[in-house]
Backbone as JSON, one array per atom type, in Angstrom:
{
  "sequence": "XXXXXXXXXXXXXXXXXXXXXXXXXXXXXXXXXXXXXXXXXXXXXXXXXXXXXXXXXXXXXXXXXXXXXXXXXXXXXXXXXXXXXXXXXXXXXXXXXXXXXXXXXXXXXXXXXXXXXXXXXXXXXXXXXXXXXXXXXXXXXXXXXXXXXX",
  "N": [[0.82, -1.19, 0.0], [2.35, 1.15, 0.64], [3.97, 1.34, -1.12], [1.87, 2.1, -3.8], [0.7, 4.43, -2.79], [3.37, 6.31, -2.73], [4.2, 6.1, -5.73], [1.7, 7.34, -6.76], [2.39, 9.75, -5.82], [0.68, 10.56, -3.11], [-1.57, 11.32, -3.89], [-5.09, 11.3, -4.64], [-6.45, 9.93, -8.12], [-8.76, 10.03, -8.77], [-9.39, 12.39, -7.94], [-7.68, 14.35, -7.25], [-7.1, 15.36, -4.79], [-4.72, 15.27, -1.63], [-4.17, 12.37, -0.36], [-4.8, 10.65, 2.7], [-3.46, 10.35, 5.59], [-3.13, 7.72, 6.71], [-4.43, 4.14, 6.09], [-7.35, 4.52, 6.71], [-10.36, 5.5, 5.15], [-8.97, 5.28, 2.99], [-9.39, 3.25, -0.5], [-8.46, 0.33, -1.92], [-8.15, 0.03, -5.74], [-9.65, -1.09, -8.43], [-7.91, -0.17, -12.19], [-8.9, -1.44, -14.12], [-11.98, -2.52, -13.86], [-12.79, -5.1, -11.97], [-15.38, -6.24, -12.98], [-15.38, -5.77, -15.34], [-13.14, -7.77, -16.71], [-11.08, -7.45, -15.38], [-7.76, -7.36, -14.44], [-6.77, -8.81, -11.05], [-4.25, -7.53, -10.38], [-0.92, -5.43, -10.07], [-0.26, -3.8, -11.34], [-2.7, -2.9, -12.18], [-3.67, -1.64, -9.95], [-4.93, 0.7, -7.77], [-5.21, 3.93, -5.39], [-7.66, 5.28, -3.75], [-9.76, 8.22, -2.13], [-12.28, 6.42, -0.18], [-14.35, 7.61, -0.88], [-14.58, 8.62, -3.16], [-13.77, 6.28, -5.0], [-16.09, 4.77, -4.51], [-17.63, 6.78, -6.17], [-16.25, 6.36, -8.89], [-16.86, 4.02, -8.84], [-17.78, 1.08, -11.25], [-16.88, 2.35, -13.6], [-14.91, 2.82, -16.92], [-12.36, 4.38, -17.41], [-10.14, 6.51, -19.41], [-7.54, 6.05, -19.15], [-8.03, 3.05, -17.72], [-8.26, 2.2, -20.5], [-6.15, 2.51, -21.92], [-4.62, 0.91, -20.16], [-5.44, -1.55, -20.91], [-4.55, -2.06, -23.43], [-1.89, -1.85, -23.53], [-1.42, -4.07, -21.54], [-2.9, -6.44, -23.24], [-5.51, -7.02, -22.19], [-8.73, -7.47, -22.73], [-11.33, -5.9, -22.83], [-14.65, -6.69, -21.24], [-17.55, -5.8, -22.2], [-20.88, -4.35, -23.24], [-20.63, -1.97, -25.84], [-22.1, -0.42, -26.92], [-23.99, 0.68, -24.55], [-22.24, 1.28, -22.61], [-21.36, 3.91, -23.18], [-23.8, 5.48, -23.83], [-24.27, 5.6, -20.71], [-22.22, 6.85, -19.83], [-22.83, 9.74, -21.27], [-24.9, 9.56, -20.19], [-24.98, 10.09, -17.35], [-23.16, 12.68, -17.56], [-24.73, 14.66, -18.94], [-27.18, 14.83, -16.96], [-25.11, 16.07, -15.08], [-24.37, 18.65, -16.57], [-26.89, 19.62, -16.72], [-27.09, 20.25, -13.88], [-25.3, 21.8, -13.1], [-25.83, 24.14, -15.01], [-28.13, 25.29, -14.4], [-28.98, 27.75, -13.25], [-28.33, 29.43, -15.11], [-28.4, 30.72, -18.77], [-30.57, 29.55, -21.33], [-28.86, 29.12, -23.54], [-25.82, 28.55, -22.97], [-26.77, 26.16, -21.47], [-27.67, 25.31, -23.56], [-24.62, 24.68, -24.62], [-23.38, 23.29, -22.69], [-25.19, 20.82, -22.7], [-24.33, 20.03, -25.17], [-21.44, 19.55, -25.22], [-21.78, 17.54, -23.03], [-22.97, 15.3, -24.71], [-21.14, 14.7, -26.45], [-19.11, 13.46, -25.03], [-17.49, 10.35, -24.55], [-16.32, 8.32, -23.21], [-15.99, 7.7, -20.0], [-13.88, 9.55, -17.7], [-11.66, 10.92, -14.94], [-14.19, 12.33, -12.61], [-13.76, 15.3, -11.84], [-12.67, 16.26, -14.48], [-14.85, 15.73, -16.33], [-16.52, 17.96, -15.55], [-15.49, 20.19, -16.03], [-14.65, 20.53, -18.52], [-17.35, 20.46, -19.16], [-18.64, 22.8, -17.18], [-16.45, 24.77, -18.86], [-17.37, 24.62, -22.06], [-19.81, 25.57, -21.42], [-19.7, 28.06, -20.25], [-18.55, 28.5, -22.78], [-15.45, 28.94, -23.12], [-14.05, 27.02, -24.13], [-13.53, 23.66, -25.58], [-15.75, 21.89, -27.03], [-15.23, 18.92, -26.45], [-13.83, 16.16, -24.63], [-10.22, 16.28, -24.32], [-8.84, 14.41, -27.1], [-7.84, 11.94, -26.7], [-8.75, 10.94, -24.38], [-11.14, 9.95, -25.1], [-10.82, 7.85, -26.6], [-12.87, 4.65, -27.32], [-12.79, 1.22, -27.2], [-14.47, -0.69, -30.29]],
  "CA": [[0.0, 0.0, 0.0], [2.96, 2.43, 0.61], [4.3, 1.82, -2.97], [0.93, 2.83, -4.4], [0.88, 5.87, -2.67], [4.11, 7.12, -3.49], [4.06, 6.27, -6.97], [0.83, 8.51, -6.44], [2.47, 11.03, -4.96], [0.25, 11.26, -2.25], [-2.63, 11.9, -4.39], [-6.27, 10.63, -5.86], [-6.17, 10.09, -8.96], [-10.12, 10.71, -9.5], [-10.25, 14.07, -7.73], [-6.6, 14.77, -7.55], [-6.64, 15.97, -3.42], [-4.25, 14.53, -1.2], [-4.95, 10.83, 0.26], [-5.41, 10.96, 4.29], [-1.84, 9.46, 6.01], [-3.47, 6.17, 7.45], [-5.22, 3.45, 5.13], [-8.58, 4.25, 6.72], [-10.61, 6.55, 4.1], [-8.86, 4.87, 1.42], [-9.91, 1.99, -0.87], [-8.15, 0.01, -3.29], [-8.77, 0.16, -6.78], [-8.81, -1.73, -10.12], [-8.71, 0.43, -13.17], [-9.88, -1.61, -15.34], [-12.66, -2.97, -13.37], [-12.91, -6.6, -12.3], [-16.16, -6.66, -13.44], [-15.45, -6.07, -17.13], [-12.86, -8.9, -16.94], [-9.48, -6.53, -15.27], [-7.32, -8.96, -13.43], [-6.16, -8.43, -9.7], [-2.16, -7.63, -10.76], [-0.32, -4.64, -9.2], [-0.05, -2.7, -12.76], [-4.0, -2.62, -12.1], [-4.61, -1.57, -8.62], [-4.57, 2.44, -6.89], [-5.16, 3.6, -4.04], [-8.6, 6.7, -4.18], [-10.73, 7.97, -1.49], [-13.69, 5.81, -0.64], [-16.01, 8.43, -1.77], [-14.17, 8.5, -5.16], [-13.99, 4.81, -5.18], [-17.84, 5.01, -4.56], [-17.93, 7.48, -7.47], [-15.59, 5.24, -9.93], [-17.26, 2.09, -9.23], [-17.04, 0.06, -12.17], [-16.68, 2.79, -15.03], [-13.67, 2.5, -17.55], [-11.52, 5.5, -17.86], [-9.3, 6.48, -20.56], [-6.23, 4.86, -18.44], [-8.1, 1.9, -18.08], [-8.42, 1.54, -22.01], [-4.37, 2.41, -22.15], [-3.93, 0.23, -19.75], [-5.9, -2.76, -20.8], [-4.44, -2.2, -24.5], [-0.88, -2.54, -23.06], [-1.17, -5.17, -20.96], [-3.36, -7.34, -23.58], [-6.89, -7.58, -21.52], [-10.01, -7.11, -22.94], [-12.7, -5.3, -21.73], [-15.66, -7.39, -21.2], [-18.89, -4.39, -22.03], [-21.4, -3.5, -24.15], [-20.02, -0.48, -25.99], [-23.26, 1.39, -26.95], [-24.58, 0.81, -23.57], [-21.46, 2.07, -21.9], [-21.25, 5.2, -23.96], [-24.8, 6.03, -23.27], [-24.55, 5.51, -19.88], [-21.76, 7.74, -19.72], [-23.5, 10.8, -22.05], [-26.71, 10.23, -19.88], [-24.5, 11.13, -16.01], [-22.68, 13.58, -17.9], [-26.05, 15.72, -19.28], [-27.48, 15.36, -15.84], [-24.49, 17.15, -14.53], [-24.69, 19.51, -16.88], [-28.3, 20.27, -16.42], [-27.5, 20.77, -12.61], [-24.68, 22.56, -13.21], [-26.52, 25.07, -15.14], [-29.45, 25.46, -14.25], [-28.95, 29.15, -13.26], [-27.74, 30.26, -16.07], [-29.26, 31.07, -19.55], [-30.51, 28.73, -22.49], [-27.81, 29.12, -24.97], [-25.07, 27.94, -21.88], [-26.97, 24.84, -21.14], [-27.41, 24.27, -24.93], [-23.72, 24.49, -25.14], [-23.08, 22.5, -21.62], [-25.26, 19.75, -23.12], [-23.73, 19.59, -26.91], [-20.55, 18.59, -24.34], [-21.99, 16.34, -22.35], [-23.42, 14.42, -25.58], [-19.79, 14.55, -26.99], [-18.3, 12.37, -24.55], [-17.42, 8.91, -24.83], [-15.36, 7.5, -22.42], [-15.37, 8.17, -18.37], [-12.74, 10.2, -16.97], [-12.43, 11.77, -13.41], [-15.26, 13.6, -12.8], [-13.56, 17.28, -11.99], [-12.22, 16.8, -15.65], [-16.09, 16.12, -16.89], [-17.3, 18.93, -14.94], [-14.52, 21.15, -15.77], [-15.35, 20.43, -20.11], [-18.97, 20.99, -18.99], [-18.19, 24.71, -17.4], [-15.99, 25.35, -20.14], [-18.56, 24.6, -23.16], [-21.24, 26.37, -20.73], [-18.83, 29.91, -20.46], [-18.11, 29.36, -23.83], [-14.2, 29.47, -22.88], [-13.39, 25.76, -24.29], [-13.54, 23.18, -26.49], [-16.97, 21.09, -26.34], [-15.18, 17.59, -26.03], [-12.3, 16.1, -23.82], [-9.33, 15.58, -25.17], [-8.91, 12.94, -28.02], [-6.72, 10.45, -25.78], [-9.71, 10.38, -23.54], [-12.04, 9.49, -25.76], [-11.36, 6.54, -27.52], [-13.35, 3.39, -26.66], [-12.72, -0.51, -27.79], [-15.39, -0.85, -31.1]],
  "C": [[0.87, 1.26, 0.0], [3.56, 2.55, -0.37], [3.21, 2.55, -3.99], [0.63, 4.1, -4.05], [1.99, 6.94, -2.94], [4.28, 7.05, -4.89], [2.47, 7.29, -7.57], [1.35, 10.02, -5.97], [1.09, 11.6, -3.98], [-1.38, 11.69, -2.68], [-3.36, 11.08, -4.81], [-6.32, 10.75, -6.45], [-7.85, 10.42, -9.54], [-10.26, 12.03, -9.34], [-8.87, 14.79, -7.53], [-6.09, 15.67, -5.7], [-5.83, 14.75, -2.76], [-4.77, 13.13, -0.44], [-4.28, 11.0, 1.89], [-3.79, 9.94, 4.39], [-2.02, 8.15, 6.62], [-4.8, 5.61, 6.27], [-6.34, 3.83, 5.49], [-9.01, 5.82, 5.69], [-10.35, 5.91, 2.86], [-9.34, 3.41, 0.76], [-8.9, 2.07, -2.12], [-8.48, -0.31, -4.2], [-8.53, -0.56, -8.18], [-9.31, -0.56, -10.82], [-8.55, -0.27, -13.77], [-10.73, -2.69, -13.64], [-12.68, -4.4, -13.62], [-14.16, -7.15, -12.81], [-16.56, -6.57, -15.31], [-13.82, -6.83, -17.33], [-10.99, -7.91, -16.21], [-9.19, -7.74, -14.08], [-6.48, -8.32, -11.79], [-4.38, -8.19, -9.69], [-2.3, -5.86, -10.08], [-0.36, -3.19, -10.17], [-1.72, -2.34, -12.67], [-4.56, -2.28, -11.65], [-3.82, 0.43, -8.97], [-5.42, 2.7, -6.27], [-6.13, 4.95, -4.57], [-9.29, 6.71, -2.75], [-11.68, 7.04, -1.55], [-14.65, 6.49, -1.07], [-15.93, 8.29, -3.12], [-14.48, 7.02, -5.69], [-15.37, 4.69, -5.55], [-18.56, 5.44, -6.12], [-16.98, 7.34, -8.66], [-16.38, 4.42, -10.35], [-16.84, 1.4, -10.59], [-17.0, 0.91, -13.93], [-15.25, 2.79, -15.63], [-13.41, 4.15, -17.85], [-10.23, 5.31, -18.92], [-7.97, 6.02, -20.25], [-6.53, 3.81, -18.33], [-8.12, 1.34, -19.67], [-6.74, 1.27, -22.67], [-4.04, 1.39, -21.52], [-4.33, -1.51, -20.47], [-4.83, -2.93, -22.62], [-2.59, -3.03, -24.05], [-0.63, -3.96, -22.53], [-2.21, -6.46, -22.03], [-5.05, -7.77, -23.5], [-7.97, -7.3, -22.51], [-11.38, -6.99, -22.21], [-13.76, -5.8, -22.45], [-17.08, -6.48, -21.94], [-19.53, -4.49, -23.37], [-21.13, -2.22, -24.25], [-20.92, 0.95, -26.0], [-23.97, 1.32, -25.79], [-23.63, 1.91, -23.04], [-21.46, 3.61, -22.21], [-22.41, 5.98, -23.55], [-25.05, 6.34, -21.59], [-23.39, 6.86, -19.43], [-22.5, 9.39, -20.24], [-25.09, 11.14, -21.03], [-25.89, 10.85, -17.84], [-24.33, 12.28, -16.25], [-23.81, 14.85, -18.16], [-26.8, 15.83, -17.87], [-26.44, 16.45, -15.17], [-24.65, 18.32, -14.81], [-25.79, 20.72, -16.4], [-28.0, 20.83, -15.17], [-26.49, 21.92, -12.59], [-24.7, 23.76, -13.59], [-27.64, 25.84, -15.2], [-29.57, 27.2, -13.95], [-28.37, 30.19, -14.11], [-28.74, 29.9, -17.43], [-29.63, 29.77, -20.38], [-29.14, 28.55, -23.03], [-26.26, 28.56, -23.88], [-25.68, 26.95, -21.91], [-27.2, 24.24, -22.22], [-25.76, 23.96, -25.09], [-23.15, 23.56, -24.29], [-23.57, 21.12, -21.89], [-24.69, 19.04, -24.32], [-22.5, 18.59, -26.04], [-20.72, 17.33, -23.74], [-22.1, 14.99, -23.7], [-22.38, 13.63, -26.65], [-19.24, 13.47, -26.46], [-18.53, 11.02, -24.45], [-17.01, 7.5, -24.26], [-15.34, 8.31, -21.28], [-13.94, 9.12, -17.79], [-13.12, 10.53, -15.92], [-12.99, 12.68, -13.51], [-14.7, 14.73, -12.69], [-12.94, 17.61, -13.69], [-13.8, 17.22, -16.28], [-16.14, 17.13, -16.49], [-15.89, 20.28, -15.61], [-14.56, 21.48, -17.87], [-16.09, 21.3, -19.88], [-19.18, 22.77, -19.12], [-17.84, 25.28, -18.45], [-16.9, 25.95, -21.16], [-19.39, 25.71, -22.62], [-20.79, 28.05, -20.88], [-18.8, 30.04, -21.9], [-16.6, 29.48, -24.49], [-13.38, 28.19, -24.06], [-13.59, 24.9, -25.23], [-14.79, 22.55, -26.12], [-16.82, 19.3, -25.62], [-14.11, 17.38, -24.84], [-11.32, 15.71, -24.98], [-9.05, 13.95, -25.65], [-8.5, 11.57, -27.78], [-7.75, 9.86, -25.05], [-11.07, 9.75, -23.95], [-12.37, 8.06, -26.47], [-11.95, 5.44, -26.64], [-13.25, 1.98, -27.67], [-13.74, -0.43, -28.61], [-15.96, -2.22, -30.49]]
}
């Protein structure tokens, strides 16, 4: 456990704040989820709050797709489920996210949401979302984060 945290530096990798100095709080983590076929090895585990953990659970992030490609695995999933399932959290956020602000922001906060394709840590979603919504940013995540297994 104390190799995964320093090769962490100290940090969650979903929300990016420091991890608490005693195992309790934290949970260990597969990215690629054992339930779409990720295998219990060392190259697979990290160490996240349990809230994050909580709010991971078993979605595939764009490190799990690097990682699974590297190491060989294949991810178990329906693709157009996954995808949707992602696009339909993401537009709720949105929606809550802007709700106080005008039409033409939450049309541009949802075009984003509907963009994405692949999980990442949520402060990145949310941080797109804003973007698109101001106006300031691009509508998708970056292209690395996007791809998903056909």
């Amino acid at each position: 456990m104390t190799e995964l945290v320093e090769l962490q530096h100290w940090r969650c990798p979903w929300c990016g704040d420091y991890l608490p100095d005693s195992p309790r709080g934290t949970a260990i983590d597969h990215i690629i989820p054992r339930a779409y076929g990720g295998p219990h090895r060392r190259w697979n585990l990290q160490l996240l709050h349990q809230e994050c953990n909580s709010a991971k659970g078993k979605k595939i992030t764009a490190e799990a797709l690097e990682l699974a490609d590297a190491h060989g695995v294949t991810i178990a999933m329906d693709v157009g489920q996954y995808r949707a399932g992602v696009r339909r959290r993401a537009a709720i956020y949105a929606v809550r996210a802007t709700r106080q602000l005008g039409g033409e922001a939450r049309a541009r906060a949802l075009a984003a949401a509907r963009n994405l394709t692949v999980f990442f840590p949520e402060t990145r979603v949310h941080a797109v979302i804003r973007a698109a919504a101001e106006g300031s940013g691009p509508l998708t995540a970056p292209a690395s984060e996007q791809m998903l297994p056909r």
